[in-house]
Backbone as a chain_set.jsonl record, in Angstrom:
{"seq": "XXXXXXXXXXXXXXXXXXXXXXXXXXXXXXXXXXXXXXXXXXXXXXXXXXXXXXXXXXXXXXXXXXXXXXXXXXXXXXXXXXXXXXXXXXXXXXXXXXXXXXXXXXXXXXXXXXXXXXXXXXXXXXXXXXXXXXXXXX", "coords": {"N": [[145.902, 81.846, -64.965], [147.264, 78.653, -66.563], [150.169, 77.378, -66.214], [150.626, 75.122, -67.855], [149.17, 75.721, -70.276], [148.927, 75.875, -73.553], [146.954, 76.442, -75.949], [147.142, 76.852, -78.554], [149.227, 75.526, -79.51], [151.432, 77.059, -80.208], [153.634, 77.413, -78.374], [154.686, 78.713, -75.274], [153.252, 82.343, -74.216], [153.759, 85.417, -72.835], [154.987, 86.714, -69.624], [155.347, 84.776, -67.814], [157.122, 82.938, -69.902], [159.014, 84.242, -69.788], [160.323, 83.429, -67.595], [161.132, 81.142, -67.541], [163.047, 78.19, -68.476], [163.822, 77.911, -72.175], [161.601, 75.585, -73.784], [162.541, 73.176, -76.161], [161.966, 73.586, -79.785], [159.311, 72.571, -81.439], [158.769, 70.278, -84.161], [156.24, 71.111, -86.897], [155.155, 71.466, -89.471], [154.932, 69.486, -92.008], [157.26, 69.185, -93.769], [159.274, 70.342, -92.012], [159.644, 67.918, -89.509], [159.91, 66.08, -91.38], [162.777, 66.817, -92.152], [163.864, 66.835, -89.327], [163.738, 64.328, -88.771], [165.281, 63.048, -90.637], [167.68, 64.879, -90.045], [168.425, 63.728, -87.68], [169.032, 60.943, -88.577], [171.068, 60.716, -90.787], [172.794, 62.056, -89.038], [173.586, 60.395, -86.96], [174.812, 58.533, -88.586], [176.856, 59.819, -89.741], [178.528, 60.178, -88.136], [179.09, 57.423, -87.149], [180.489, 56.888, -89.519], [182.218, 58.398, -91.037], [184.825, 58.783, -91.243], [185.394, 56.85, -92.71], [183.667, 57.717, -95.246], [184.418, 60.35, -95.872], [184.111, 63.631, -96.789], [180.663, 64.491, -97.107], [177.741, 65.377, -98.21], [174.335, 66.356, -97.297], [171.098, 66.25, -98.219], [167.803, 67.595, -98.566], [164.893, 67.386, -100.289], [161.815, 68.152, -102.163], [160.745, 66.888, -104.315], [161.783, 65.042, -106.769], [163.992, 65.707, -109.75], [162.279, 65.764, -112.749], [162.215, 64.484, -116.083], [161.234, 64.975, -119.483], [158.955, 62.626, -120.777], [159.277, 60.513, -118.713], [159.613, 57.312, -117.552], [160.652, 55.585, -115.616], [160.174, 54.326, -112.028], [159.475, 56.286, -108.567], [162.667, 57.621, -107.664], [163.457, 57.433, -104.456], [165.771, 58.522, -103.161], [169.267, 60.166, -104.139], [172.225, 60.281, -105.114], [175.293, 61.402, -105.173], [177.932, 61.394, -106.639], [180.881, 63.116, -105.621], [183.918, 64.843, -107.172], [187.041, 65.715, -106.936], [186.95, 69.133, -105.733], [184.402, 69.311, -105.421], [182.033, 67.802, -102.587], [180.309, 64.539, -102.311], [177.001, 64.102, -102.592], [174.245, 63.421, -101.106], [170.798, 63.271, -101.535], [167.768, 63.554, -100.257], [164.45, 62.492, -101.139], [161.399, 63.811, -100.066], [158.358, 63.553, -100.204], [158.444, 61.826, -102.278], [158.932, 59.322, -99.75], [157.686, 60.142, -98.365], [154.705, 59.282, -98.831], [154.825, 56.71, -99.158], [154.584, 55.796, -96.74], [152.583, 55.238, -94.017], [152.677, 56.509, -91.256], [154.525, 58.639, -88.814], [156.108, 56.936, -87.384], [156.959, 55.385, -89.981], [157.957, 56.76, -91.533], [160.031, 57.24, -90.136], [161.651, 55.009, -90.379], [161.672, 54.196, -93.366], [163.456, 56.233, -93.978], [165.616, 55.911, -92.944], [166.121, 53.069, -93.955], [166.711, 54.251, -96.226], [169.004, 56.105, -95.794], [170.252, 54.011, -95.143], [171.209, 51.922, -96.654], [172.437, 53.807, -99.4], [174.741, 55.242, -97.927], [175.685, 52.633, -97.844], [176.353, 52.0, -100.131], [178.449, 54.068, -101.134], [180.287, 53.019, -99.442], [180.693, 50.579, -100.261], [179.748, 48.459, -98.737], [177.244, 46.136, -97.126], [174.25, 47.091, -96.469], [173.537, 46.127, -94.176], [175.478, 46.518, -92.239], [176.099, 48.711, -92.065], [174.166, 50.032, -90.536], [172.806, 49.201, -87.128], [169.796, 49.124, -86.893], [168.886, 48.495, -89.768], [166.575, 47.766, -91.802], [165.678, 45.872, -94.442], [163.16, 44.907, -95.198], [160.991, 47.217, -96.007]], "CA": [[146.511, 81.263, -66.158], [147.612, 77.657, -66.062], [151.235, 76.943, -66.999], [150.941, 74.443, -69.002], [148.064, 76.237, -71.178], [149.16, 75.881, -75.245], [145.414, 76.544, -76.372], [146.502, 77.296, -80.279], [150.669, 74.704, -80.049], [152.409, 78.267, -79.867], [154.184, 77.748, -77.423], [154.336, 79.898, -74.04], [153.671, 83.249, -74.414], [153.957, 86.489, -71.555], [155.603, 86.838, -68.403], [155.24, 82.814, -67.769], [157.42, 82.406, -70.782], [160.175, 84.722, -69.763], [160.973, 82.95, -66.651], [160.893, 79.788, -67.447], [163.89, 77.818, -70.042], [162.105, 78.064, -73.467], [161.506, 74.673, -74.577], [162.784, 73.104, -77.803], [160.636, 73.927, -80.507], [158.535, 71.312, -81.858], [158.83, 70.373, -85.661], [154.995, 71.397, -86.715], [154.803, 71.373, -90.216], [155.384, 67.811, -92.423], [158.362, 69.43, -93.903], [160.188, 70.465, -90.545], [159.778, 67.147, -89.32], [160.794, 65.111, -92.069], [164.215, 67.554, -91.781], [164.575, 66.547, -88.446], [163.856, 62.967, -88.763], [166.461, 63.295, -91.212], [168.883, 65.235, -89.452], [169.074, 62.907, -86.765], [169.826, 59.611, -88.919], [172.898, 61.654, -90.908], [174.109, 62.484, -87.754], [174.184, 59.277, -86.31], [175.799, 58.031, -89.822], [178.259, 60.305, -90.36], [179.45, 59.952, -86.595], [180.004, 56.174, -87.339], [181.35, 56.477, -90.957], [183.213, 60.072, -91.227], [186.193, 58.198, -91.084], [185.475, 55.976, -94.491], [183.152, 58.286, -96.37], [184.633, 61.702, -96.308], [183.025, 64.753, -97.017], [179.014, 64.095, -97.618], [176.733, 66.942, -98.021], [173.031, 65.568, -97.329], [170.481, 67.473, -98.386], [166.523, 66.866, -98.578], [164.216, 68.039, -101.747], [160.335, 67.967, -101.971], [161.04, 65.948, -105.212], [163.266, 64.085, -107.454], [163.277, 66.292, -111.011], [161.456, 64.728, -114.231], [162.424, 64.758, -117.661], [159.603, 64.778, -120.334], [159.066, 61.016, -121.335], [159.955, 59.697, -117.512], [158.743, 56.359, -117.535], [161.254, 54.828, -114.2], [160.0, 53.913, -110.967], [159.955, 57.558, -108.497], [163.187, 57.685, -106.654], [163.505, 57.957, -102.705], [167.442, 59.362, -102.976], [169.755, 60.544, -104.804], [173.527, 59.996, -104.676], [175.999, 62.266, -106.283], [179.359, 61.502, -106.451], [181.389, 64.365, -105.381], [184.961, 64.764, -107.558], [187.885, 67.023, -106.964], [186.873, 69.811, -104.576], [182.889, 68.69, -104.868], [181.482, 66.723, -102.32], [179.422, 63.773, -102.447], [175.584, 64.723, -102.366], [173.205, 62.379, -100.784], [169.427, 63.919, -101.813], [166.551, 62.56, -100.24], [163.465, 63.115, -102.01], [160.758, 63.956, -99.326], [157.328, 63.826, -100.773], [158.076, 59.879, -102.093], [159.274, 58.379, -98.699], [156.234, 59.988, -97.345], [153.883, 59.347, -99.781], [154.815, 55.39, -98.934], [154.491, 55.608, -95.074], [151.597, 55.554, -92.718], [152.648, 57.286, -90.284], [155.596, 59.088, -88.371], [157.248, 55.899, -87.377], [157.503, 54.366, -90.849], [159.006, 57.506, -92.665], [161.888, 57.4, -89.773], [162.017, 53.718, -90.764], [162.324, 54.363, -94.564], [164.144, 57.299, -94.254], [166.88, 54.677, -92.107], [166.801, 52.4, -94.468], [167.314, 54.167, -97.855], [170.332, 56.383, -95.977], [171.644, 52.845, -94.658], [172.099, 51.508, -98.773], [172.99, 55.071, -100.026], [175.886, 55.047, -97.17], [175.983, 51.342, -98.261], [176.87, 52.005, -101.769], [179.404, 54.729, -101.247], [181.146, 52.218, -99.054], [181.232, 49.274, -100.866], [179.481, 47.638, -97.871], [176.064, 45.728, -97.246], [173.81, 48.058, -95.831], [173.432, 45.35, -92.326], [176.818, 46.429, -91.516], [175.838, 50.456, -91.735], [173.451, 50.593, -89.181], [172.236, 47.855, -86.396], [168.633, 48.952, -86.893], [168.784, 48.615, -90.721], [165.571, 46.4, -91.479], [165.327, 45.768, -95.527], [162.08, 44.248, -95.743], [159.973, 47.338, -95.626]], "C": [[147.309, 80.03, -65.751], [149.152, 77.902, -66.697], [151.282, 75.925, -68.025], [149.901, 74.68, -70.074], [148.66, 76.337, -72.235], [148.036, 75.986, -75.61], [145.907, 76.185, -78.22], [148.37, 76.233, -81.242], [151.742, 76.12, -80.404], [153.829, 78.328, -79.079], [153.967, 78.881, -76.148], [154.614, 81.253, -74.497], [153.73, 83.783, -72.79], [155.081, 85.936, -70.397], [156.381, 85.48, -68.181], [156.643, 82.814, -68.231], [159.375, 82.443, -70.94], [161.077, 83.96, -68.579], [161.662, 81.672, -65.803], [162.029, 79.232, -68.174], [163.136, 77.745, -70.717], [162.582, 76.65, -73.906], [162.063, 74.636, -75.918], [162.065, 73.703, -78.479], [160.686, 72.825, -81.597], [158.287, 71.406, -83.516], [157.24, 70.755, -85.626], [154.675, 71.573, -88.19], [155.672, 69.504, -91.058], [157.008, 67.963, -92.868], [159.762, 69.312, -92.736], [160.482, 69.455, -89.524], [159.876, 66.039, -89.784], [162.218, 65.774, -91.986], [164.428, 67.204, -90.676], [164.656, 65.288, -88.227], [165.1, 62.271, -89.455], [167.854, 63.592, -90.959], [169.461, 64.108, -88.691], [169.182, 61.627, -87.236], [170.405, 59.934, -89.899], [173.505, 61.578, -90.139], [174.528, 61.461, -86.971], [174.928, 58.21, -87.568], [176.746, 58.158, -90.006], [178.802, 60.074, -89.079], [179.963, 58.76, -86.957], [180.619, 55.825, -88.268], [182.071, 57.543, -90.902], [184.056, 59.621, -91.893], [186.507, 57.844, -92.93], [185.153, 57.173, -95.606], [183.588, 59.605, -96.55], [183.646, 62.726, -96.17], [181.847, 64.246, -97.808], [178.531, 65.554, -97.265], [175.309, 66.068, -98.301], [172.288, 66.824, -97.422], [169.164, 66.815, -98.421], [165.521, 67.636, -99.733], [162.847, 67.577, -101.58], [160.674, 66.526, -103.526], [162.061, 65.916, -106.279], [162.966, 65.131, -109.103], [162.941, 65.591, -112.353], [161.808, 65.733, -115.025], [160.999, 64.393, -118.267], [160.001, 63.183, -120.911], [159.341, 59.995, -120.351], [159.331, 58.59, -117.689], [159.354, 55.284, -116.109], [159.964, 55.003, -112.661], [160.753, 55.587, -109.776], [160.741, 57.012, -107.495], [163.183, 58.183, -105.329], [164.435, 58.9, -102.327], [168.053, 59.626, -104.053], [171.342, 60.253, -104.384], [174.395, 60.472, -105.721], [177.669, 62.197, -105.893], [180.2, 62.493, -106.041], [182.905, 64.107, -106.543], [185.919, 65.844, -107.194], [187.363, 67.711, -105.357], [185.006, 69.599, -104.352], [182.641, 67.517, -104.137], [180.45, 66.022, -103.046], [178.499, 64.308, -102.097], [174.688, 63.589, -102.042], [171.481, 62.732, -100.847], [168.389, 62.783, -101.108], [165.123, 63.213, -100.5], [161.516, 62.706, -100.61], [159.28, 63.529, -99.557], [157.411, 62.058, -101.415], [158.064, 59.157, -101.279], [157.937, 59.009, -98.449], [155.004, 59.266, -97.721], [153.943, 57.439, -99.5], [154.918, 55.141, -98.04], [153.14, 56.144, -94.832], [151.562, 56.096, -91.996], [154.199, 57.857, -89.598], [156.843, 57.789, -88.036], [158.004, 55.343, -88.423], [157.838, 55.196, -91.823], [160.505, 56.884, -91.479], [162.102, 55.956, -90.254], [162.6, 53.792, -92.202], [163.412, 55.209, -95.079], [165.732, 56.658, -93.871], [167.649, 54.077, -93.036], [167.597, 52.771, -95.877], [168.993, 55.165, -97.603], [171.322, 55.133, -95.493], [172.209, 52.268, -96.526], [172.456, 52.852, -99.324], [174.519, 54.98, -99.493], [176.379, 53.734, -97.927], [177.099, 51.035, -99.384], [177.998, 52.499, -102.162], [181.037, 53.797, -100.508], [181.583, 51.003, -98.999], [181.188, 48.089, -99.766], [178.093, 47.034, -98.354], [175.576, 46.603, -96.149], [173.304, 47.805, -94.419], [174.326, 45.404, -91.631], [176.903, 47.832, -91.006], [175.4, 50.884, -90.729], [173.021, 48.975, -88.799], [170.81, 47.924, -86.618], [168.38, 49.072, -88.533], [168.096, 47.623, -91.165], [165.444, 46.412, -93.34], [163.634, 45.346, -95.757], [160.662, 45.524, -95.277], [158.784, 47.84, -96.926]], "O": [[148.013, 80.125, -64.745], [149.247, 78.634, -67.682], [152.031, 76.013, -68.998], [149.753, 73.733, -70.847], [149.368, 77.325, -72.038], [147.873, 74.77, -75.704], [145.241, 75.482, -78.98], [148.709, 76.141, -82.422], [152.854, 75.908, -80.887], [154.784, 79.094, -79.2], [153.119, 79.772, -76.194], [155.682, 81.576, -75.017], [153.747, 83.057, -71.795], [155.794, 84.933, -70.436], [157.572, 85.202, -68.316], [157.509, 82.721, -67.361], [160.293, 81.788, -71.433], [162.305, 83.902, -68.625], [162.175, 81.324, -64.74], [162.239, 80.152, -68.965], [161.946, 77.567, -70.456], [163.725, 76.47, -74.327], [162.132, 75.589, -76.694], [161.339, 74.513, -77.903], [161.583, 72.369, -82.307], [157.744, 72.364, -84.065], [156.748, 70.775, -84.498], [153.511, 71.972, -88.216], [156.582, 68.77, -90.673], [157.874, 67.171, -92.499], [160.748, 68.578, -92.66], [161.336, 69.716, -88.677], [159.939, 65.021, -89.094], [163.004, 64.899, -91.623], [165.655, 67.106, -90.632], [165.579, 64.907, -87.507], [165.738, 61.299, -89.052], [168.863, 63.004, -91.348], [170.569, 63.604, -88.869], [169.474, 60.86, -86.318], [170.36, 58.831, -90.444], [174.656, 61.145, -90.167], [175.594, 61.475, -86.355], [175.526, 57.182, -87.251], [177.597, 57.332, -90.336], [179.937, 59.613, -89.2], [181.178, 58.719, -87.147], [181.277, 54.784, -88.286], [183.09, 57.093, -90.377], [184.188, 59.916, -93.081], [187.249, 58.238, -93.83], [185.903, 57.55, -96.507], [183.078, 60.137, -97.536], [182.581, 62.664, -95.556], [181.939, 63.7, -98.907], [178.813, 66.429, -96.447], [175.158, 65.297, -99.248], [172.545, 67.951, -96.999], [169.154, 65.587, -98.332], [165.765, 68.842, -99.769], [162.672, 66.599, -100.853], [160.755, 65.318, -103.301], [162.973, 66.711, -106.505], [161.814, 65.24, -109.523], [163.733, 64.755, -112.787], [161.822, 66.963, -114.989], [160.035, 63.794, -117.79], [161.078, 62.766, -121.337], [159.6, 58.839, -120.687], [158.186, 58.807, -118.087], [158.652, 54.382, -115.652], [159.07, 55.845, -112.579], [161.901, 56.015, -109.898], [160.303, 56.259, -106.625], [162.9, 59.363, -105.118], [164.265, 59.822, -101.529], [167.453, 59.351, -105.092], [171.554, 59.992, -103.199], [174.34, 60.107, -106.895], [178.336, 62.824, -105.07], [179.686, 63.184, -106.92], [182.986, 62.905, -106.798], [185.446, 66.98, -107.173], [187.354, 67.152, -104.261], [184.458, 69.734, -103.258], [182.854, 66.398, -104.603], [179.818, 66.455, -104.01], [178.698, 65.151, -101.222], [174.461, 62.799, -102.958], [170.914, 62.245, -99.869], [168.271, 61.581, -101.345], [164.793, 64.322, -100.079], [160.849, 61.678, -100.493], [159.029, 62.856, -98.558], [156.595, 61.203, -101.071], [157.382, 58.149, -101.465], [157.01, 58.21, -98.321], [154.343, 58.679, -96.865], [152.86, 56.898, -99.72], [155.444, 54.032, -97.939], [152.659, 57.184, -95.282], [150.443, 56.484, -91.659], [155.138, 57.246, -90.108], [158.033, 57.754, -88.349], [159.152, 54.91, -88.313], [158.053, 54.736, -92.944], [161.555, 56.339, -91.819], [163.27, 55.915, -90.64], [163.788, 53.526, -92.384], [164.076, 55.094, -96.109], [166.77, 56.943, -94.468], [168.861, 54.131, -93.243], [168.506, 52.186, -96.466], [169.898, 55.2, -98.438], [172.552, 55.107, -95.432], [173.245, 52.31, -97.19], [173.243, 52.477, -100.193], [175.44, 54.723, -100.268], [177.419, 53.786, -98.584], [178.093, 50.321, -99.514], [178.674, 52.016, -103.071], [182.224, 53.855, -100.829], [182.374, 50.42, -98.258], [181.977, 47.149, -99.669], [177.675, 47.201, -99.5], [176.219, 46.859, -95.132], [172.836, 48.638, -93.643], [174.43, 44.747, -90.595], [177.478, 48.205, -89.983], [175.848, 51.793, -90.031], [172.911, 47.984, -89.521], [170.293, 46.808, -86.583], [167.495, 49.904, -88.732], [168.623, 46.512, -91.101], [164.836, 47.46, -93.557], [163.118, 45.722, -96.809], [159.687, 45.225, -94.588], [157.599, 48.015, -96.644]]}, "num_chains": 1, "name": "protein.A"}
């Protein structure tokens, strides 16, 4: 049995598996790796804003919900004010950013840019000041 044998993306099973550190585990459905593409540009957001924006609760949704008669343009995000003891809600609507990318690179790209103007908005900045890799033109 080879070690590095994955035949079926399982990961290692038996003996092997026990003796070894267990690897991360690899996003593997579209969902689980738009959530982590996600996670990790929040987390490098809120690290450099905390300070300004307060409590944010980010969250991610397959889609944005429709009223009967919708006739707008389908949103990417969502942005919910928080008041009182509710945070702010930042929604990003999964299933449109993808749905307008090619491929793995150019969701994390869209996914960048729509939390760099969401952040943007809450902080009464321009969204080239949010992040250094914040590219508008995509």
């Amino acid at each position: 049995m080879s070690i590095t044998r994955d035949r079926h993306g399982r990961g290692l099973r038996g003996p092997i598996a026990f003796d070894s550190p267990v690897p991360p585990a690899r996003p593997r459905t579209s969902r689980q790796r738009f959530d982590a593409i996600t996670l990790r540009i929040v987390r490098d957001l809120d690290r450099r804003w905390s300070q300004r924006l307060g409590l944010v609760e980010y969250a991610v949704e397959d889609v944005p919900p429709v009223n009967d008669g919708w006739t707008d343009a389908v949103p990417l995000a969502a942005l919910v004010r928080g008041s009182g003891a509710r945070p702010t809600r930042l929604i990003f609507y999964r299933r449109p950013i993808e749905h307008r990318c090619s491929s793995g690179d150019d969701v994390e790209e869209l996914v960048l840019m729509v939390a760099c103007e969401q952040v943007a908005e809450l902080l009464g900045v321009d969204p080239h000041e949010v992040h250094p890799n914040y590219q508008s033109d995509l």
